[in-house]
C-alpha positions in Angstrom: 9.6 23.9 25.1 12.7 22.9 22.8 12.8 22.1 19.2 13.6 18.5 20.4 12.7 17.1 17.1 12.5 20.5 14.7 10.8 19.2 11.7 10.0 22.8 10.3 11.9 25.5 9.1 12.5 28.3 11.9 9.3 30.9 10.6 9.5 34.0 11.1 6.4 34.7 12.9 6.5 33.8 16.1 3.5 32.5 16.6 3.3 29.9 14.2 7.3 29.1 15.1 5.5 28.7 18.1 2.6 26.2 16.8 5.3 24.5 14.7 7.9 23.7 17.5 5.3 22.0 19.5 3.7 20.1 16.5 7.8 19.1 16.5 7.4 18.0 19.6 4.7 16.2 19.2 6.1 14.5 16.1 8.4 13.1 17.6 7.1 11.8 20.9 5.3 9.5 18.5 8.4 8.4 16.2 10.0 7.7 19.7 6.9 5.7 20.7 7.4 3.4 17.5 11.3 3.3 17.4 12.0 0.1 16.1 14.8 -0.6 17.9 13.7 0.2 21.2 9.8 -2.0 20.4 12.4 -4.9 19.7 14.0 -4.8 22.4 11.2 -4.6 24.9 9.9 -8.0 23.2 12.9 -9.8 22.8 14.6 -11.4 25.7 16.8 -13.5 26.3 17.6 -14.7 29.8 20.1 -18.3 30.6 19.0 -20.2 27.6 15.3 -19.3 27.3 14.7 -16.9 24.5 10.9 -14.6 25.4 8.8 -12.8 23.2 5.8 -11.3 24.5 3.9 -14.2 23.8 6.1 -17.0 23.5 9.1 -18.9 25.1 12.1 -20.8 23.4 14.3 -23.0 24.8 18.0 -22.9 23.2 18.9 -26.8 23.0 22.8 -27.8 23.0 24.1 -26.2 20.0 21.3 -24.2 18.7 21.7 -20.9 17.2 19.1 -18.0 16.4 19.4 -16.4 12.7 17.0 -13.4 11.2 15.3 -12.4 8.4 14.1 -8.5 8.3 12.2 -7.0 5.7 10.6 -3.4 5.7 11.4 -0.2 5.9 12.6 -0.9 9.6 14.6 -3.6 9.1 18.0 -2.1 10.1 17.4 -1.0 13.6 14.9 -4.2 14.1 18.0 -6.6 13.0 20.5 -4.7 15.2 18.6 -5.0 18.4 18.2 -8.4 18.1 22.1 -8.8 17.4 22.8 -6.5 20.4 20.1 -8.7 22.6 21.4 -12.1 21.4 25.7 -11.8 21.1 27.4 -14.6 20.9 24.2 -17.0 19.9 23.4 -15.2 16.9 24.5 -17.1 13.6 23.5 -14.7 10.7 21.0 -12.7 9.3 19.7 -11.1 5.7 18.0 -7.8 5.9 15.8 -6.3 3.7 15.1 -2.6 3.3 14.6 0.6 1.2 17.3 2.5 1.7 20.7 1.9 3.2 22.8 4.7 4.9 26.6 4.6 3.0 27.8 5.8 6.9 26.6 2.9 8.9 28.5 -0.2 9.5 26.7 -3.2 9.9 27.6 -6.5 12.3 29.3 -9.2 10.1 27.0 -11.7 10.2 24.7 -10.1 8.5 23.6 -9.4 5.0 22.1 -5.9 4.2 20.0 -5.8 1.1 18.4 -2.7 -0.3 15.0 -3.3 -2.5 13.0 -1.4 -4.7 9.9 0.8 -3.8 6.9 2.0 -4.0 7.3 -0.3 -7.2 9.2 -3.0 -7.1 12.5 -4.0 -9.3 15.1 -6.3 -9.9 16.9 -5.6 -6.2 13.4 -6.7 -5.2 13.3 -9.7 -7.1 17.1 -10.5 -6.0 15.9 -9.9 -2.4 12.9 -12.2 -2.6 15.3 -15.1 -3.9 18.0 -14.3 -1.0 14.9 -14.6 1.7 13.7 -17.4 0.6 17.3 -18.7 -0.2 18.1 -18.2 3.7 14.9 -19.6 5.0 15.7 -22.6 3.6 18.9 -23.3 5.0 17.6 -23.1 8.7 17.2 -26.2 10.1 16.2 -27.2 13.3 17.0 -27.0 16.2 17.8 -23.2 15.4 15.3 -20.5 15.5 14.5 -18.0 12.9 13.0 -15.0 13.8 11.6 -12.8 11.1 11.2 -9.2 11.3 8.8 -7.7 9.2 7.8 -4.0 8.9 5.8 -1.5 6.6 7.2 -1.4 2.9 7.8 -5.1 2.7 5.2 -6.3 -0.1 8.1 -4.0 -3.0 10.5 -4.3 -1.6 10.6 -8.3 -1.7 9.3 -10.5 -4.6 9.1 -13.7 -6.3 6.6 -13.8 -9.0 4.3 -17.2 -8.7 4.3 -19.4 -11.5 4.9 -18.3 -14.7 4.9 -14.5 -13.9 7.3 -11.8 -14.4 8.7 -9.1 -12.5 7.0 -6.7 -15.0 3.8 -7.9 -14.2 4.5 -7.5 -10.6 5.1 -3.8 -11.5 2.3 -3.4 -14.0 -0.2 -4.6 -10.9 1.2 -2.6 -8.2 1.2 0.3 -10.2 -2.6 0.2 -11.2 -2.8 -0.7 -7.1 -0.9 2.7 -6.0 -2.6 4.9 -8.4 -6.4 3.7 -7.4 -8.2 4.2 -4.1 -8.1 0.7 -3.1 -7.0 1.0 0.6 -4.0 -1.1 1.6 -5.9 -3.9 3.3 -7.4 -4.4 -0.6 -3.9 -4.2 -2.4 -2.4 -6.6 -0.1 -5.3 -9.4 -0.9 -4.2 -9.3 -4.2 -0.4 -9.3 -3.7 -0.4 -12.1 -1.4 -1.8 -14.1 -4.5 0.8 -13.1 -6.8 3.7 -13.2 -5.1 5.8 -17.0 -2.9 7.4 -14.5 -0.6 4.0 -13.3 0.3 1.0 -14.9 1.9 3.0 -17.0 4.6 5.4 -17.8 1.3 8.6 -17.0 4.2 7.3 -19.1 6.6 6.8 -22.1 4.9 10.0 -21.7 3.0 12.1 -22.0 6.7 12.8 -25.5 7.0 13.3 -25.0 11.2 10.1 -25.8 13.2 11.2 -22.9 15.2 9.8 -19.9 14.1 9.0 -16.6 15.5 7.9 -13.1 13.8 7.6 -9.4 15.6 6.3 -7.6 13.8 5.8 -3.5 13.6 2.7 -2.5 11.9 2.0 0.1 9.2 -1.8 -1.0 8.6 -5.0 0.3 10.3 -5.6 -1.4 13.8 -2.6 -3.5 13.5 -3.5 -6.6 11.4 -0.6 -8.8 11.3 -1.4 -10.7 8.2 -1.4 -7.1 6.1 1.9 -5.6 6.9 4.1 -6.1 3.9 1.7 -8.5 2.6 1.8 -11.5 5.7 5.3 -12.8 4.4 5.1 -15.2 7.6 1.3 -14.8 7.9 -1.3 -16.5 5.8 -5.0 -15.5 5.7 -8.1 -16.7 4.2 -8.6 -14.5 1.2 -8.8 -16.5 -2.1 -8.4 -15.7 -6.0 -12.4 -14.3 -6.0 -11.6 -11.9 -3.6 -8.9 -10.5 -5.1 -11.1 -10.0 -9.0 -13.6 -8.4 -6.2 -11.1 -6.1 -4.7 -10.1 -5.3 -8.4 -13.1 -5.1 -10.0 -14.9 -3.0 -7.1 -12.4 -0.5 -8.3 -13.1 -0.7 -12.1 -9.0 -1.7 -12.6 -9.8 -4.4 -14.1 -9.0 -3.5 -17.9 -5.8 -2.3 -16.1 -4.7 -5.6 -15.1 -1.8 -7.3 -17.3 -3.5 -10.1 -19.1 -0.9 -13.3 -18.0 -2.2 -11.9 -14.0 -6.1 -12.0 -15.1 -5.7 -15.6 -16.5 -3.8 -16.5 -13.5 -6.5 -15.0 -10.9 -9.1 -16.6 -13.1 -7.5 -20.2 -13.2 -7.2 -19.9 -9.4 -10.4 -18.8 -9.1 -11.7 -22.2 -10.5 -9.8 -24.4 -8.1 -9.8 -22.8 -4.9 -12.9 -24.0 -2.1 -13.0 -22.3 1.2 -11.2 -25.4 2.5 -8.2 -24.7 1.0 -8.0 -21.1 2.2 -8.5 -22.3 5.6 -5.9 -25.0 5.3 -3.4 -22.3 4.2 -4.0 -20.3 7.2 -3.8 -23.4 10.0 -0.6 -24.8 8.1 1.1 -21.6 8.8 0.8 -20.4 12.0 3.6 -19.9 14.7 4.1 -17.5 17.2 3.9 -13.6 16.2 3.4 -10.4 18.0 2.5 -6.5 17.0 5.4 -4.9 19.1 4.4 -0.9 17.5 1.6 0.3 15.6 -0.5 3.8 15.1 -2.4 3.4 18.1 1.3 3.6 20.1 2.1 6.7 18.0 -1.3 8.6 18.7 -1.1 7.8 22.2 2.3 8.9 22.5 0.8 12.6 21.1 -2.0 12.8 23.5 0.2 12.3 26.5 2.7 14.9 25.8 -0.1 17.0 25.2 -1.6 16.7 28.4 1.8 17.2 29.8 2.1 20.5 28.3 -1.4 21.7 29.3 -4.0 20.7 26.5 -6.9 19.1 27.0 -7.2 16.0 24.2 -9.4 14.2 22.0 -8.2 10.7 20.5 -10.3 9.4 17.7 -11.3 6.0 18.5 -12.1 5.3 14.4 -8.9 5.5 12.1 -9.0 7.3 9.1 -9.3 4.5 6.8 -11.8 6.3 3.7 -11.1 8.5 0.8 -9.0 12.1 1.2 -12.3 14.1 0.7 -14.5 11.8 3.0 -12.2 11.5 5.7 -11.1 15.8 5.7 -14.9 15.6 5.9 -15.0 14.3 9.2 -12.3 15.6 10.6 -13.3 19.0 10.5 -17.0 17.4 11.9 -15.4 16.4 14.9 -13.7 19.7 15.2 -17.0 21.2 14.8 -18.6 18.9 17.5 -16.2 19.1 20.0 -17.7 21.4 22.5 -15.4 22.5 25.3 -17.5 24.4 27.9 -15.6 27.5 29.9 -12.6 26.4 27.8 -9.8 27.4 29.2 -6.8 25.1 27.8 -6.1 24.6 24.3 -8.0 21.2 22.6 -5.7 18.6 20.9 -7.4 16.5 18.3 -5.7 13.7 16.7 -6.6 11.2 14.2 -3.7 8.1 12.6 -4.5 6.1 10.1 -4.4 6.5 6.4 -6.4 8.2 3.6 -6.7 7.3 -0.2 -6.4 9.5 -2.8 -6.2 9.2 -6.5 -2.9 11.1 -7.5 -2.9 13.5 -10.4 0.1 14.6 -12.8 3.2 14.3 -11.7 4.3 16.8 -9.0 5.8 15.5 -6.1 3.3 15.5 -3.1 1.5 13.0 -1.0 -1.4 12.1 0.7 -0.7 14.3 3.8 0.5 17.1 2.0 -2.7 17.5 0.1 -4.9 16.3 2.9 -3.1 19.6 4.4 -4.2 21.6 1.8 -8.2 20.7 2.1 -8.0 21.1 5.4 -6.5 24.2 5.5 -9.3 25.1 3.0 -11.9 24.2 5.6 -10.4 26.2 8.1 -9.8 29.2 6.3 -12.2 31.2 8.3 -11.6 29.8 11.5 -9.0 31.5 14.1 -7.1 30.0 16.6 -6.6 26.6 14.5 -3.9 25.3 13.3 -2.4 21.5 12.7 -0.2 19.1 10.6 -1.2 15.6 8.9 2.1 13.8 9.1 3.5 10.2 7.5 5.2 8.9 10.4 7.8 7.3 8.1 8.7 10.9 7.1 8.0 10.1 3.6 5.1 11.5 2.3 4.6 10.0 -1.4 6.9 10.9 -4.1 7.6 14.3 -1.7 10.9 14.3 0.2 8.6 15.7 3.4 6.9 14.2 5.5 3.5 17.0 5.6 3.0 19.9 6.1 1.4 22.6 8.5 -1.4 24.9 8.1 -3.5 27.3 9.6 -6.0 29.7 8.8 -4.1 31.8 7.4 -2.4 29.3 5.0 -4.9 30.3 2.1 -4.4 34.0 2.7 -0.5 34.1 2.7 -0.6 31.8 -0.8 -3.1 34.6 -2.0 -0.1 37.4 -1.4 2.4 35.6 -3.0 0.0 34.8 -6.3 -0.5 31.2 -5.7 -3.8 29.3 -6.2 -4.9 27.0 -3.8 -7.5 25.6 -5.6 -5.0 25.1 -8.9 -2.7 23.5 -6.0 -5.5 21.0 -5.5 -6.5 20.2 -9.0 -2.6 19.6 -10.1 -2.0 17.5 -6.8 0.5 20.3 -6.3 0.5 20.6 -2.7 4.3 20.1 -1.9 5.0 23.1 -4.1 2.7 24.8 -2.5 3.6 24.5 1.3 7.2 24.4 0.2 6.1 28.4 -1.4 4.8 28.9 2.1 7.7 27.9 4.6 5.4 25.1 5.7 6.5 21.8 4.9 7.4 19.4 7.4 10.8 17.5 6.4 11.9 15.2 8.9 14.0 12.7 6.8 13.2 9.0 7.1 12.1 8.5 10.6 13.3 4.6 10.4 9.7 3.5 12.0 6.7 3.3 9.4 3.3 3.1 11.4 0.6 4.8 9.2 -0.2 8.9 9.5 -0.9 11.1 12.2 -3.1 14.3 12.0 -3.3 16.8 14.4 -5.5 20.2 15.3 -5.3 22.5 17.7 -8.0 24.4 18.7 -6.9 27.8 20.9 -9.1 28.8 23.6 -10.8 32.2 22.8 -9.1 35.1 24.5 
């Protein structure tokens, strides 16, 4: 099998080149399974003058043009296939993202935007205004779709009320650094924040709306990726203190965003949460999430001869609970007369509490436990893997590991347990040949983590 997507170094053992070429492959059957481009595509059609989505149908009266908005981390491809499906009938666009390559040239009738992440900045607070900006100058009878990927809740913002961008930042800050999982963060930035919480939506002033959305949260809940900018939900100013105070953040908290949450607190009734949600909704679909990726993985295993096990429960808990039960159902997976090699994959995504300030992620240390765990157990091997390639403040996007991993830091003097304590795990794969660097993928769809169990010989 071909390095077809070589995300690790050539090693010089040739086993674990071996291991690591088809961990490759497997990395990027799943990228490919969640290219935005391509997910577009398939769920935007457009035949005579009836415009489909997967769910939906649009009718392109006399006159009537289609315009975008895109915002996430996959915005760029996402906006170009629906320029390259629409042609002549597409008026304009604004896009959104994190980064923007200087190589690429982008269709003139759009407007590329770059914003500010994992915090956001003053290019997201200019991006918010532009969205909303644009939104509002749709009219009917043309149609707005919006595009909305992972990344999306920095990179856009509009402070509510009489906040500032610096308590935006304050917030999100005390967010990333706790354990709160994304699903809790995202209550409390829809609150915060008019481009948030449906705040796109209702700022288009066409009745003809339409969002596709490509998901980077656990089992694909429209309303959480980048914060529902076209999606309202029920949650109200007591659920986001809850969310905070559960996590003793609190204290944390500027104190203009506690008065806000507190004066909300005192005027909102179930009723009005519910109104919130019926007032926005409109056509959407989920067109690429982690379940894609994963099943992606366990068919190109099976292609190549392994025999697979697809966990049915995301990892969704805390780094240490979650390496917990992987390595259970490593343990409980019983292969009689095995003759094949056993794929086990997990997506998802774990919290952990960062330490220090050396670059590293969440799959990078995840990595490191595991590899831990393993450490006396041949014939295993694996990756945990951000399918975004961007793995925290490291420029990888994992790492591998075996069990040797521990054994090989040992010979060159490094401490995997002092890896673990400083959050040092980049520096410590990186020591090791063993990162995974795949440079941003485009997609964003949670993290994958694979094992590999080798049949006895």
């Amino acid at each position: 099998m071909n390095d077809i997507y070589p995300i690790f170094k050539s090693d010089e053992d040739p086993v674990r080149h071996q291991r690591k070429s088809f961990l490759s492959g497997c990395f990027y059957h799943a990228i490919a399974a969640c290219d935005p481009y391509q997910a577009v595509k398939r769920n935007l059609q457009l035949n005579g003058n009836t415009l489909f989505t997967s769910n939906s149908t649009f009718e392109l009266e006399p006159g009537s043009r289609v315009h975008l908005c895109a915002l996430g981390k996959a915005a760029i491809p996402m906006a170009q296939a629906v320029v390259d499906a629409l042609g002549d009938l597409f008026a304009g666009g604004i896009v959104v993202t994190k980064s923007i390559p200087p190589e690429e040239r982008f269709d003139g009738r759009l407007k590329v935007m770059a914003g500010d992440h994992p915090l956001p900045g003053t290019l997201s607070l200019q991006a918010g205004k532009a969205l909303i900006a644009y939104c509002q100058n749709v009219m009917d009878p043309d149609i707005l779709i919006f595009l909305i990927s992972g990344g999306g809740s920095s990179l856009a913002v509009l402070p509510a009320d009489d906040l500032s961008l610096e308590d935006l930042r304050q917030i999100n800050g005390a967010l990333l650094r706790s354990r709160i999982a994304i699903e809790g963060m995202n209550v409390v930035r829809r609150h915060l924040d008019l481009v948030k919480n449906g705040g796109l939506l209702s700022a288009s002033a066409t009745s003809r709306n339409l969002t596709l959305i490509l998901s980077d949260v656990i089992n694909g809940e429209a309303c959480s990726v980048a914060s529902g900018p076209t999606i309202a939900e029920g949650s109200t100013f007591s659920d986001c203190i809850h969310v905070l105070s559960d996590a003793s953040i609190m204290p944390l908290i500027p104190v203009k965003i506690r008065a806000y949450l507190e004066a909300g607190k005192t005027r909102e009734d179930v009723e009005i949460a519910r109104s919130v949600t019926q007032k926005t909704g409109h056509p959407f679909c989920v067109i690429g999430d982690n379940h894609k990726a994963v099943t992606a993985i366990t068919k190109f295993a099976e292609e190549n001869g392994y025999s697979v096990f697809l966990s049915q429960e995301p990892l969704s808990g805390s780094l240490e609970s979650e390496a917990e039960r992987i390595i259970n159902d490593l343990d409980g997976t019983v292969v009689d007369n095995m003759q094949l090699p056993l794929l086990m994959v997990w997506g998802g995504e774990v919290t952990v509490k960062r330490k220090g300030n050396e670059p590293g992620g969440r799959n990078t240390h995840l990595s490191l436990l595991l590899a831990e765990k393993i450490a006396r157990k041949t014939g295993i091997y694996g990756a945990a893997l951000a399918t975004d390639g961007e793995d925290g403040t490291s420029p990888a996007a994992g790492a591998y590991f075996d069990h040797t991993t521990l054994e090989r830091a040992k010979s060159l003097g490094i401490s995997a347990r002092a890896a673990m304590e400083q959050f040092a795990s980049f520096r410590f794969f990186s020591a090791l040949g063993d990162i995974a660097c795949s440079g941003s993928t485009g997609t964003n769809v949670n993290d994958i983590v694979i094992m590999i169990k080798e049949p006895d010989l």
